[in-house]
C-alpha positions in Angstrom: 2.3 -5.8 -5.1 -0.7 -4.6 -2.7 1.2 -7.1 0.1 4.5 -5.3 -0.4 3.1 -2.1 0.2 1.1 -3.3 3.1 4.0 -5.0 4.8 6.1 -1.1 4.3 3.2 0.3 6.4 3.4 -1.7 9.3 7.4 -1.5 9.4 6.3 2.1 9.4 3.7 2.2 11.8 5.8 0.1 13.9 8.4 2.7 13.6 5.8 5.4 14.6 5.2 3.2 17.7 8.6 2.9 18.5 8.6 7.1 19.0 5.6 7.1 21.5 7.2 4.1 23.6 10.5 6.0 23.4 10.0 9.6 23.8 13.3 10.7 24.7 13.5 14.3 25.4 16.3 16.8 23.8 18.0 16.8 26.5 20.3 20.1 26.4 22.7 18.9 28.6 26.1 20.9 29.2 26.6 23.8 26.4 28.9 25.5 27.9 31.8 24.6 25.4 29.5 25.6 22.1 31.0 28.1 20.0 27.9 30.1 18.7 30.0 31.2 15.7 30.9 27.3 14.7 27.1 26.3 15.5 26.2 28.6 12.5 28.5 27.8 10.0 27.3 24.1 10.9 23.7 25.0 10.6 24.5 26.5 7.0 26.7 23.6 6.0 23.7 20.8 6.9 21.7 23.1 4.6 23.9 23.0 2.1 24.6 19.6 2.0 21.3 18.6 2.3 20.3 20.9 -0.4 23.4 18.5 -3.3 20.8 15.6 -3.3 17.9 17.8 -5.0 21.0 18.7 -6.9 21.9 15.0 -7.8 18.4 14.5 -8.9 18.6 16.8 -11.6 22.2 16.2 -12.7 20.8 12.4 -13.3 17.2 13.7 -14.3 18.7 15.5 -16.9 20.8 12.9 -17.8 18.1 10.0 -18.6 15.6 9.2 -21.3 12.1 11.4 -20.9 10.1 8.4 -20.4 12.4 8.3 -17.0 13.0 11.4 -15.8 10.9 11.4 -13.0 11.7 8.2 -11.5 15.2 9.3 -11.8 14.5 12.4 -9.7 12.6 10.9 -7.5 14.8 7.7 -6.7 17.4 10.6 -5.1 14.6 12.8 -3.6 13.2 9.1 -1.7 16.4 9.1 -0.1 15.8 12.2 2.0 12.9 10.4 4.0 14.2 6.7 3.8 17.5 7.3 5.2 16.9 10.5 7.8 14.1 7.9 9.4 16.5 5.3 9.6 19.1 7.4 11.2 16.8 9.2 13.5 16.3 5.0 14.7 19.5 3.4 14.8 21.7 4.5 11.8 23.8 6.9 13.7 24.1 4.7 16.3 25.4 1.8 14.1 28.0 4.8 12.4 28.7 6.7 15.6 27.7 4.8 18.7 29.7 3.0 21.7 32.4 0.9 19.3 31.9 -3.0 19.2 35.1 -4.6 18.5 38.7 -4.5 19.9 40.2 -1.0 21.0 41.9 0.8 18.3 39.8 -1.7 15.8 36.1 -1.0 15.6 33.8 -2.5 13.1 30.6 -1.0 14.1 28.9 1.1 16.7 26.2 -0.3 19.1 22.7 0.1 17.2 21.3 1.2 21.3 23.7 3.9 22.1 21.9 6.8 20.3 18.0 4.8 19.6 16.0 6.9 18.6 18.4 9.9 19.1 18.5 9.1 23.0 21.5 11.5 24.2 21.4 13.5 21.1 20.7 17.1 21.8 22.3 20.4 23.0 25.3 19.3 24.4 28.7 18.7 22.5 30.8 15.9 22.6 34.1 16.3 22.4 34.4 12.9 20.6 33.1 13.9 17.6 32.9 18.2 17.7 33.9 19.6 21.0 31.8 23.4 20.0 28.6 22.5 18.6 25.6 20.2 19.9 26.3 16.1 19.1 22.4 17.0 17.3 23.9 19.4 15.2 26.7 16.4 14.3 24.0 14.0 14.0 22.3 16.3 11.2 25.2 16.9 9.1 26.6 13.1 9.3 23.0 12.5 8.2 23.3 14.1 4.9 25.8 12.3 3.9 24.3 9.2 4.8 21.3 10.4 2.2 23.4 11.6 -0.8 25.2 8.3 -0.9 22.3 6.1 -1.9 21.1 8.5 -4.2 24.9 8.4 -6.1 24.7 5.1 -7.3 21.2 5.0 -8.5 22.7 6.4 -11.8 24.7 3.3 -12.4 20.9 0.9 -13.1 18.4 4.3 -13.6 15.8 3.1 -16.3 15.4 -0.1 -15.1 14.8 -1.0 -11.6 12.0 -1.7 -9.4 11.0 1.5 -6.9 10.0 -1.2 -4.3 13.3 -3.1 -4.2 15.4 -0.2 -4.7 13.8 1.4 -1.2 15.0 -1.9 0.0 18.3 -2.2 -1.0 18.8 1.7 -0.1 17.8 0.1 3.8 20.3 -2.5 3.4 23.0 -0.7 1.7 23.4 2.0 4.8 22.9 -1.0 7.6 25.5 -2.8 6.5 27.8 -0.7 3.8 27.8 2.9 4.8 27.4 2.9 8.5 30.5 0.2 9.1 32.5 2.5 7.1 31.5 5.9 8.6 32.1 3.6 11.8 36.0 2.4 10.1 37.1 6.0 9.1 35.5 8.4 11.5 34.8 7.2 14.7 37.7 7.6 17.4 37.8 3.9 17.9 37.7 3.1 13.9 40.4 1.2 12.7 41.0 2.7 9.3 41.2 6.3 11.5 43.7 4.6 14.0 45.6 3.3 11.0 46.0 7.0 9.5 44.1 6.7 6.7 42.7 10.5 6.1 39.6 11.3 4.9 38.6 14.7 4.8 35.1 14.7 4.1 34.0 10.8 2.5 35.8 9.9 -0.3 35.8 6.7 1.1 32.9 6.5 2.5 30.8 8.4 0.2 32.0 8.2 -3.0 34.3 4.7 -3.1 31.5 2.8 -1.6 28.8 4.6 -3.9 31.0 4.0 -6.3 31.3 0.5 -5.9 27.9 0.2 -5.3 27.6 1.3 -8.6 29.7 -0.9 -10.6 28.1 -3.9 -8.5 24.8 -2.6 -9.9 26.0 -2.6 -13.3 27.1 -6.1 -13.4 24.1 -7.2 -11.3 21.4 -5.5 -13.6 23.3 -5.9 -16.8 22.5 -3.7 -19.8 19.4 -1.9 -21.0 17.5 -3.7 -23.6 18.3 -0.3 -26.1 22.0 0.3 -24.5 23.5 -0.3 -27.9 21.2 2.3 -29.9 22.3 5.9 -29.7 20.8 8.1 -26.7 20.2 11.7 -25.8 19.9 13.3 -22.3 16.3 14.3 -21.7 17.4 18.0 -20.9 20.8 19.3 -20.4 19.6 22.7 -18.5 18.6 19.8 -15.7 21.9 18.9 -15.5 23.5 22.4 -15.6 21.3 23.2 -13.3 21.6 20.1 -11.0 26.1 20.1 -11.1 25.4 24.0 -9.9 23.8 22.9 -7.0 26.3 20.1 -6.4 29.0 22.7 -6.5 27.3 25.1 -3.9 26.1 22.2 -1.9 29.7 21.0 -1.7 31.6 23.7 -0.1 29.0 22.7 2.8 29.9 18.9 2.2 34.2 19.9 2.4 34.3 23.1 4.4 31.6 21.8 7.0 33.6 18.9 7.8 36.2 21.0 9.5 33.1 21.1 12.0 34.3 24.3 12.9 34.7 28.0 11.3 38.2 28.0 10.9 41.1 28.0 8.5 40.6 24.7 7.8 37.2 25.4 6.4 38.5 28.0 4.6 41.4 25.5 2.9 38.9 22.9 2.4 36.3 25.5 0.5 39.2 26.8 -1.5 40.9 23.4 -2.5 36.9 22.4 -3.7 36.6 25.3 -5.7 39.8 25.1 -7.6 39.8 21.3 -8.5 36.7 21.0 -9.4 37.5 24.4 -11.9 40.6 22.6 -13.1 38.9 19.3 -13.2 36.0 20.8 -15.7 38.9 22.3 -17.8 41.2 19.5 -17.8 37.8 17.6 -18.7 36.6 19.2 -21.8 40.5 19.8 -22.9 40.6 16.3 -23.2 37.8 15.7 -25.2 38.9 18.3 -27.5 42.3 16.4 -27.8 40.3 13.4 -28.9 38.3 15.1 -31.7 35.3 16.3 -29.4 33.8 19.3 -29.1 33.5 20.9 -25.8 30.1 20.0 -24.5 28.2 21.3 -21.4 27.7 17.2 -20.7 31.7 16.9 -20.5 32.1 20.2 -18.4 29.4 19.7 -16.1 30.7 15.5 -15.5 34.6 17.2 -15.6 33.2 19.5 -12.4 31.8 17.2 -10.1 34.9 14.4 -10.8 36.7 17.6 -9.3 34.7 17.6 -6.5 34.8 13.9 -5.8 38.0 13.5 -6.1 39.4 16.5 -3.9 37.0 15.4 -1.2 39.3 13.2 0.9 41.7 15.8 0.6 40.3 18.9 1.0 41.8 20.2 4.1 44.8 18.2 3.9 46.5 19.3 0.9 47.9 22.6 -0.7 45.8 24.7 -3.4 48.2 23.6 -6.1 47.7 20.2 -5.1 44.1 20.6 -5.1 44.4 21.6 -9.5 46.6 18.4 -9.9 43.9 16.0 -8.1 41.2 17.4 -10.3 42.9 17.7 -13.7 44.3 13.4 -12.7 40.9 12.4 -11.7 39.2 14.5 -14.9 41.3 12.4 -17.1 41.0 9.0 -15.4 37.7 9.1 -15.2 36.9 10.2 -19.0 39.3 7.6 -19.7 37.2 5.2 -17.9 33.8 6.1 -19.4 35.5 5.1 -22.7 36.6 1.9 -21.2 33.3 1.0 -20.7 31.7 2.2 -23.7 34.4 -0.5 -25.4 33.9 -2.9 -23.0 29.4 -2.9 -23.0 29.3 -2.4 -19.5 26.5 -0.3 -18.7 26.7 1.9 -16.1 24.3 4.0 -17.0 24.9 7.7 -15.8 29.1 7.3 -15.3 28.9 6.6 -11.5 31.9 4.6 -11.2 33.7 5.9 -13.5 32.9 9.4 -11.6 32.6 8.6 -8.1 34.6 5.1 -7.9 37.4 6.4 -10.0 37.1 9.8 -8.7 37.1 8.4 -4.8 39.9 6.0 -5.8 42.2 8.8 -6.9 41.2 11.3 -4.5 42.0 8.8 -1.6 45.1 7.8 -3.3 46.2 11.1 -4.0 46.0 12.3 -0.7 48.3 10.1 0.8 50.5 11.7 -2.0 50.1 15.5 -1.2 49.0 15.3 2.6 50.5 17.9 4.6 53.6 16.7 6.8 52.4 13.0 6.4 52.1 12.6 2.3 54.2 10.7 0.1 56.2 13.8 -0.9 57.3 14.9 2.2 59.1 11.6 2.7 56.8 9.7 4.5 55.7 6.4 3.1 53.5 4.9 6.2 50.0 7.1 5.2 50.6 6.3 1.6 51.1 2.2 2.2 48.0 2.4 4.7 45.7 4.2 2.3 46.9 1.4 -0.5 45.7 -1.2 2.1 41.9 0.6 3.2 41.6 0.9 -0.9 41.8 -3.4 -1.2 39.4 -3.5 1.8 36.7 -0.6 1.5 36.7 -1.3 -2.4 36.4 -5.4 -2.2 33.5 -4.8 1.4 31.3 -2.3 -1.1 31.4 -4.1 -3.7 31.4 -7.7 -3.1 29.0 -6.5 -0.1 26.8 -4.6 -2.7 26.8 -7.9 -5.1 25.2 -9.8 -2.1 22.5 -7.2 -0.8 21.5 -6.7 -4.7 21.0 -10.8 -4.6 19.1 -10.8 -1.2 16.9 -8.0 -2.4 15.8 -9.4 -5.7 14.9 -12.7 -3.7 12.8 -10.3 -1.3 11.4 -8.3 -4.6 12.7 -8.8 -7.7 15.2 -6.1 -8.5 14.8 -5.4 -12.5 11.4 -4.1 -13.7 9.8 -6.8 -16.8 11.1 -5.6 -20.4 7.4 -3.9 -21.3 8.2 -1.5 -18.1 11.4 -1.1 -19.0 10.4 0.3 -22.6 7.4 2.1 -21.7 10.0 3.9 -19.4 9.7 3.9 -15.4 7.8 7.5 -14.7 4.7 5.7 -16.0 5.3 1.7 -15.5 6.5 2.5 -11.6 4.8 5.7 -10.8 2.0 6.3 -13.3 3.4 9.7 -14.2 4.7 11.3 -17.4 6.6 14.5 -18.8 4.0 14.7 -21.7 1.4 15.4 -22.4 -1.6 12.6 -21.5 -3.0 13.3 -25.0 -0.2 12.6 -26.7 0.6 9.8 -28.9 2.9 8.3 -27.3 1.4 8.5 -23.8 -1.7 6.6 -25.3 0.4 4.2 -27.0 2.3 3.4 -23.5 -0.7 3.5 -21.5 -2.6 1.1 -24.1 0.6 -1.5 -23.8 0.3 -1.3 -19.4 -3.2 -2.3 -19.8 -2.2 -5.8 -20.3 0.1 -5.7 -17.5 -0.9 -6.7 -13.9 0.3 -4.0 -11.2 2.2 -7.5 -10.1 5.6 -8.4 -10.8 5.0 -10.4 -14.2 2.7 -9.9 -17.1 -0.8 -11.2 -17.4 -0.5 -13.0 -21.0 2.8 -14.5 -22.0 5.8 -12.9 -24.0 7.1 -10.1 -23.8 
């Protein structure tokens, strides 16, 4: 275990290295197109979007066993410093650099064009956002780059290995998210050059977290107790965690108009109102099938509205915006049943939330676009978008299956069955909610004493 950690700190160090060797200045280059009033609805939109994955860590905190709380928390909050390092090296180069592949087809951008943030400062570019600094751009793609990872954590919390998680995060934005960003985004991206819309990443965020997810679910398989009942550690966590994923989100929709316009005021409206129908439609639902209303359901209602109107959000009409959310509320509840039936354990609802949620979104927009949607006639968007749903949801998730193999061959990916009953806050991070005098902690403590800080036990069994 002492050699994995080692091994982080030189690819760390060497990273460090890699900022003395390169110091490129911010170079502030030609500002004479910036519109001071877009800058600042872009500086508050980055905020806000950075602030949702905090947010996500207490919607899944809350959502866990105690004995897991913290590692859930902190498997979002890790995130924030794997993936802005990553960018800040080559990650919005590989989304957003020079294109590699055929014009009008794209796969990827050039991991060199923006190293280490060379050419990223002051001045705009009109490729991207002609009125604010390409920085500016950089920061706010970046944030969505870090709440991705963080979404499908949900699907395995309780029992994975920190270590190989931080690795699979790496690989999963190398070679998942930054090709799609790449696909649907950049000028030369073929899913963009086919039409397909997407607002604000329900395709790239949520489909391929989504995805992710599912993949993770099949990979991990379930919990040793998924069959014996469970209660969320603390529900005012996730109240409090789907509040800040609402605020946070009219930054994720509204921001992407990358401009303060009437577009960002569409988009901020159209979030608003499916995610309120989306909650309604939610816990209406559950009450149809003998449920009470539940702050669970509402709060898991509410951000399926926000998932699923993503994609959409400046393309579409407010009423649209109520359909999307009340479809997606009911899909996606009818999916967590599913898979309740079916044993697969997905642990917090991601796909069923953010796959199912993406999936509709994405589809639904084709539907209710603006001058291009299904109901104005046109069928090409609607017949492209079917197509970019077969290839972004077999890439994520058959390219998920593979990185979760190749990272339990680096590390193995499942923590032994003692950690996983002791519960991750202590087995992977020697931390607890309770008390250290308490029972239980002693008991738990007394049971890791036997355990090398290695990956397998020191006596045999279980």
């Amino acid at each position: 275990m002492k050699k994995q950690w080692l091994f982080a700190l030189i690819a760390i160090g060497i990273i460090a290295v890699l900022g003395i060797i390169f110091p490129f200045s911010f170079d502030t280059g030609d500002t004479s197109g910036i519109d001071k009033g877009d800058v600042a609805w872009m500086f508050a939109s980055t905020a806000l979007v950075f602030l949702m994955t905090p947010g996500l860590g207490f919607f899944y905190g809350g959502m866990v066993k105690p004995k897991n709380v913290i590692s859930t928390i902190l498997q979002s909050f890790i995130a924030m410093g794997l993936i802005s390092i990553l960018w800040v090296v080559f990650g919005f180069s590989l989304a957003f650099g020079e294109s590699i592949g055929a014009e009008g087809f794209g796969l990827f951008g050039n991991p060199f064009t923006y190293f280490m943030f060379k050419g990223v400062g002051g001045a705009p570019d009109p490729k991207f956002a002609a009125t604010i600094p390409l920085a500016l751009f950089a920061l706010f793609q970046l944030k969505f780059a870090i709440i991705t990872p963080a979404l499908f954590t949900g699907s395995f919390a309780g029992r994975v290995r920190f270590t190989s998680l931080m690795i699979f995060m790496v690989l999963f934005m190398i070679f998942i998210y930054a090709p799609l960003a790449h696909w649907t985004w950049h000028p030369n991206g073929f899913l963009r050059n086919w039409g397909v819309l997407d607002f604000a990443g329900g395709t790239v965020v949520h489909m391929s977290a989504g995805l992710a997810a599912l993949a993770g679910a099949f990979f991990f398989g379930p919990r040793r107790d998924y069959a014996r009942p469970s209660y969320p550690a603390n529900i005012p966590f996730v109240l409090l965690g789907t509040g800040l994923l609402w605020f946070g989100w009219f930054g994720f929709n509204a921001g992407s108009a990358l401009e303060a316009s009437d577009v960002a005021v569409k988009a901020l409206l159209n979030t608003n109102t499916a995610s309120a129908s989306a909650m309604l439609v939610y816990i209406f639902f559950d009450g149809v099938k003998g449920r009470k209303p539940s702050a669970l359901g509402a709060c898991v209602g509410a951000v399926v509205g926000l998932v699923a109107i993503t994609p959409a959000a400046g393309f579409v009409s407010v009423g649209s915006s109520i359909f999307i959310g009340g479809f997606a509320a009911i899909a996606s509840n009818l999916m967590i049943y599913y898979f309740s039936r079916r044993g697969v354990d997905d642990t917090l609802d991601v796909f069923p939330a953010h796959g199912i949620g993406g999936i509709s979104g994405m589809l639904l927009t084709a539907v209710f676009a603006e001058e291009v949607g299904l109901i104005h006639g046109e069928t090409r968007t609607f017949l492209f978008h079917l197509l970019a749903l077969v290839i972004v949801a077999a890439f994520a998730f058959f390219g998920s299956l593979l990185l979760f193999w190749i990272t339990n061959k680096i590390v193995p990916m499942r923590v032994p069955s003692l950690y996983e009953d002791v519960g991750l806050d202590m087995s992977q991070h020697d931390e607890t909610l309770f008390y250290e005098n308490d029972e239980k902690v002693k008991l738990r403590r007394e049971k890791l004493k036997n355990y090398s800080p290695d990956f397998y036990p020191r006596k045999s069994g279980k």
